[in-house]
N, C-alpha and C positions, 0 to 999 in steps of 0.2 A: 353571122349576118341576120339581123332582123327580119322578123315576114311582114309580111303588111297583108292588112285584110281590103276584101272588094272596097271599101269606102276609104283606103287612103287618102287617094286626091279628093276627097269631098270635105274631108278633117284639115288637109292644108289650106283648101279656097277658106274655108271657116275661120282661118286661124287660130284652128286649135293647140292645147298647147299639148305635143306630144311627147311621150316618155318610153322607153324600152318597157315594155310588161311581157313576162311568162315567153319572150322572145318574140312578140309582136312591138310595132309600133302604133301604139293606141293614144287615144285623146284623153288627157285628165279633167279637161274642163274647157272649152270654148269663150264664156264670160266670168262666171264666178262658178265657185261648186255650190256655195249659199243659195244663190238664184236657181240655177239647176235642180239644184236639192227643193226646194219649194215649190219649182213648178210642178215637179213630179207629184209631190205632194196635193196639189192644190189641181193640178191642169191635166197634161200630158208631156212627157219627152220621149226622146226614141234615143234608144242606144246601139249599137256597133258592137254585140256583144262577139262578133264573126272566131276570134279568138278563142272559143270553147270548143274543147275537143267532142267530135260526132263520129263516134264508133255505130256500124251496124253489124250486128250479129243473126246470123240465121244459118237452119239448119233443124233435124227433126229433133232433136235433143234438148233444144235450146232452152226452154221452160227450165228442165231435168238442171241443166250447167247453171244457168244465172239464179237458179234455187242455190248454188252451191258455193258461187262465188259472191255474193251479193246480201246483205242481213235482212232484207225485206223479203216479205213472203211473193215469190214471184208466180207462184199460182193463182190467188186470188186475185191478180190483174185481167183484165176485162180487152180485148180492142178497143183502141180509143181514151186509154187510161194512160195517163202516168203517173209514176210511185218514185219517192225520193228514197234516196237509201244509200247503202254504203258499202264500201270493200275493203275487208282488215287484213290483215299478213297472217301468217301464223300465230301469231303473238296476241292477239285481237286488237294492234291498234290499227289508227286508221289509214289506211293507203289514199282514199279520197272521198267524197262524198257527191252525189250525182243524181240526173236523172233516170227512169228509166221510160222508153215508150215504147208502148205493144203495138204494133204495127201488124203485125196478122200470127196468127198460131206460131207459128214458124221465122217469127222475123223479129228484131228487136231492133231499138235505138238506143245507145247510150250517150249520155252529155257529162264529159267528164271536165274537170278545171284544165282551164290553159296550160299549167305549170305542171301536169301530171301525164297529158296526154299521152306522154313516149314512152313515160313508167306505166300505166295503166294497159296499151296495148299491150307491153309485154309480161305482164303481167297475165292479162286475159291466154294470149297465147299458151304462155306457162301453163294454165290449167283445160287446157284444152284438150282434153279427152276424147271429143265428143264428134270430131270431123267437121267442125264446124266451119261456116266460112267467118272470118271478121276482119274486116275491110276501115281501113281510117279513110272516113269522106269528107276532114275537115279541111280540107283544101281545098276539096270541088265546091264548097258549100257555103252560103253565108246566113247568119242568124241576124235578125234584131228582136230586140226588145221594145214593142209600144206601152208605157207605162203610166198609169196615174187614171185619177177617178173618170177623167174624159176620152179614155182612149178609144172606150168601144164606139161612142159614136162616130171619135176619128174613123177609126178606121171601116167602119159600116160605108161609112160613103163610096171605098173602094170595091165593094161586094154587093153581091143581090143573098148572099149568104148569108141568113140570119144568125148574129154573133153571140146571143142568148143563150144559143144551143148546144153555145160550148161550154159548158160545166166548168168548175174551178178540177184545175188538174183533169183535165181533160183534153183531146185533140181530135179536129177532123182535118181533111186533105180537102181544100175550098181553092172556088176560082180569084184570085184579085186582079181587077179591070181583062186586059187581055192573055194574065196567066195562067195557065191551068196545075192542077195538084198543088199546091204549095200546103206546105203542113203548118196549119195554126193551131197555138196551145194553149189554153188558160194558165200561163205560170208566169214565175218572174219572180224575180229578188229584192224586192223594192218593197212589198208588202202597201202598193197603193192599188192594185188590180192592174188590168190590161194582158198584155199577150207577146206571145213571142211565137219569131216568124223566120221557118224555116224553107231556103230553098238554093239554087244553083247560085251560081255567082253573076250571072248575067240578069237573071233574073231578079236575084236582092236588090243591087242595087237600081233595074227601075220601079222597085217598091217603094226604097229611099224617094227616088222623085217624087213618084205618082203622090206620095203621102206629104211630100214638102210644096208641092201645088196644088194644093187644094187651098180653097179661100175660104176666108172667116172662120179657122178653125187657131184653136190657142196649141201650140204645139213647136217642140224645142230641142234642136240636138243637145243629148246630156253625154257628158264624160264620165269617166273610171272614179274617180273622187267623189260625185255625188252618187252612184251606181253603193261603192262602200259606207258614205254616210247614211245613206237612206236603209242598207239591210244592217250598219249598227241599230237604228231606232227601233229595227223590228226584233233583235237580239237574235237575228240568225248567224250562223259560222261562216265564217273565211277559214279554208286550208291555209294549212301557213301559220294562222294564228290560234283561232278557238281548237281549231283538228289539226292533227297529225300523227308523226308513226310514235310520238312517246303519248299519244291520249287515246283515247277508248271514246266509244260513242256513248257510254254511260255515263262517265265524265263529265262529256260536254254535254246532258241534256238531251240526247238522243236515242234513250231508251225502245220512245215510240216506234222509230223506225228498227229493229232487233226484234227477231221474230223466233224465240230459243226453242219453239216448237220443229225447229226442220234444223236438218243438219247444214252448216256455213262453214268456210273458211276461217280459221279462229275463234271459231263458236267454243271450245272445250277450255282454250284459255280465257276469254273473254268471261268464262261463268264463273272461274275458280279463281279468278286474281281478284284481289281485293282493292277497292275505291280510293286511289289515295289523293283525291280534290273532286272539286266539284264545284261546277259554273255560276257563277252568282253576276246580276244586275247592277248597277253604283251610280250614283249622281254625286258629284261634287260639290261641297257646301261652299267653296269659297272659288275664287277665281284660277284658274288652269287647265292642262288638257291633260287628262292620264293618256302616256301611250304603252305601245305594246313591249313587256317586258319590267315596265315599273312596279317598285315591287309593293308588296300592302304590307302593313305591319297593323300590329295593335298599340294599345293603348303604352306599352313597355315595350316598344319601339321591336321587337321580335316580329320575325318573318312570316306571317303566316297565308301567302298569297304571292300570285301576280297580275297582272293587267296583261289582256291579251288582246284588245281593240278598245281607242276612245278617241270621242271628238267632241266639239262643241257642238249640240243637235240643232242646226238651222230652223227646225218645225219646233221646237221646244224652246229656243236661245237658253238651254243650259248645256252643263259639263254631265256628258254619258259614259260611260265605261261597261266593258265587258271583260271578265277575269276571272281566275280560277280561287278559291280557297283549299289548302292542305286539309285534307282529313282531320277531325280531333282537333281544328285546330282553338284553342280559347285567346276571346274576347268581348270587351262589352262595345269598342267601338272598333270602326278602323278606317286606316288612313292610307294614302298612295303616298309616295315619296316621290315627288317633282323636284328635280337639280336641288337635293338635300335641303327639300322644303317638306315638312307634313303634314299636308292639306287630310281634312276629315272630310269621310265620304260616307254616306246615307245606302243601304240595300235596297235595292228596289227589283220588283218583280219582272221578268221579262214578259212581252217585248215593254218598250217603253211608249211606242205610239200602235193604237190598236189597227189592225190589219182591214183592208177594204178589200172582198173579193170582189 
């Protein structure tokens, strides 16, 4: 049976159009994902991101452990920080990729994907050494995301908290209108700024309101559709597609977060296996979508790739892709194979549209 997060009946009154996701029923889009995708870009939308797994871990060790399970240096986090980063298996690849927020010496939050949550807790548990507690509160809890270059004012109007002060990748515990503590973060997957808002389930959704009555302000429930199109444009990873347990976070471009100075969870395989692809950018010269799994060839029709995310980028109106290249692989051009068509596709650097913190 599917879950449903605090805003289901707020996505039916809307007419959204809903889909099973990661075992929630979520909204893929309300009007278009094109409109969505643009407002976001251009304005504000708020998402129902509620579907993300929220682990909290504490205990005195805990620094000590998520140093061990996790490839980002969990030391140099600060209260008030958050650090993205990752969890690989023995093997070094990837189990998921996630938040982390420091929340007091002793106290952690983790933001895991929807599709991983029940592998991940047990997982954590698995290496739990350390007497710790970790507790899954994505059920008591609901998250949105306010995104796009006008959020902060939106959202300023609900706070006497000044919203400046939250640093990108960063979080304070702030009052909105008559709630108190709720955890606001400078993050998001959209790469247009804004914030994401954590709090109880009674509580989010009179956020939703309070944020959906407010006058003269440009602001739009967004779906799961444009939620993905808008973090293809910035050539960030979806699990599933760019990460998983057959890739490495070298692979996909994730070096920065790998910290091979401290010992990790598949740190010893991770150093000694060797590259075999590596994430490349792509726009489409001629008209079509590469999707995920399509394969690339070169000029002599040989395999030397695949396509792991692409759309048609609403903010750009071209054909975008994200995909792997094999190792050693030679070519002078290359091409995606659409229904045994071979459309040529151009490299381009990631992201494709530059990031607004």
């Amino acid at each position: 049976m599917t879950q449903k997060t605090p805003f289901y009946s707020h996505h039916i009154n809307l007419g959204a159009k809903i889909v099973d996701y990661a075992g929630f029923s979520m909204p893929i889009y309300y009007d278009s994902i094109n409109e969505e995708h643009n407002q976001v870009r251009e304005k504000a939308g708020l998402f129902d991101v509620s579907h993300m797994g929220q682990i909290i871990i504490e205990g005195d060790s805990v620094v000590e452990y998520l140093d061990r399970v996790t490839t980002n240096n969990i030391s140099k986090l600060f209260i008030g920080k958050v650090q993205y980063s990752c969890i690989l298996n023995d093997q070094g690849f990837v189990l998921d990729d996630l938040l982390v927020y420091k929340i007091s010496e002793n106290k952690f939050m983790l933001v895991v994907n929807a599709s991983n949550t029940k592998k991940i807790i047990n997982w954590l548990n698995k290496q739990n050494k350390y007497n710790l507690n970790i507790i899954n509160i994505t059920s008591r809890n609901g998250l949105l995301a306010i995104q796009g270059p006008k959020a902060l004012n939106i959202l300023q109007k609900l706070t006497n908290f000044n919203l400046n002060d939250i640093k990108y990748y960063s979080f304070k515990y702030i009052d909105i209108m008559d709630i108190k503590n709720v955890l606001v973060s400078a993050t998001g997957y959209t790469g247009a700024g804004g914030f994401e808002i954590y709090t109880d389930k009674d509580n989010i959704r009179k956020i939703w309101d309070y944020l959906f009555s407010l006058n003269n302000v440009d602001l739009s429930p967004i779906g799961l559709g444009a939620r993905d199109t808008l973090r293809m444009e910035m050539g960030y990873c979806l699990y599933g597609n760019e990460i998983n347990e057959t890739t490495t976070p070298l692979e996909a471009g994730l070096s920065w977060i790998v910290d091979f100075s401290k010992d990790f969870i598949g740190r010893d395989a991770l150093k000694s296996k060797k590259l075999t692809k590596k994430i490349i950018g792509f726009t489409l010269e001629e008209r079509g979508i590469a999707r995920n799994n399509y394969e690339i060839v070169n000029e002599n029709n040989e395999k030397i790739g695949y396509v792991s995310s692409g759309t048609m980028s609403p903010f750009l109106n071209k054909s975008i892709g994200i995909g792997f290249l094999f190792e050693n692989s030679l070519f002078n051009n290359i091409y995606i194979l659409i229904r045994n068509r071979k459309i040529k596709a151009k490299l381009e650097q990631l992201p494709f549209v530059k990031k607004n913190n």
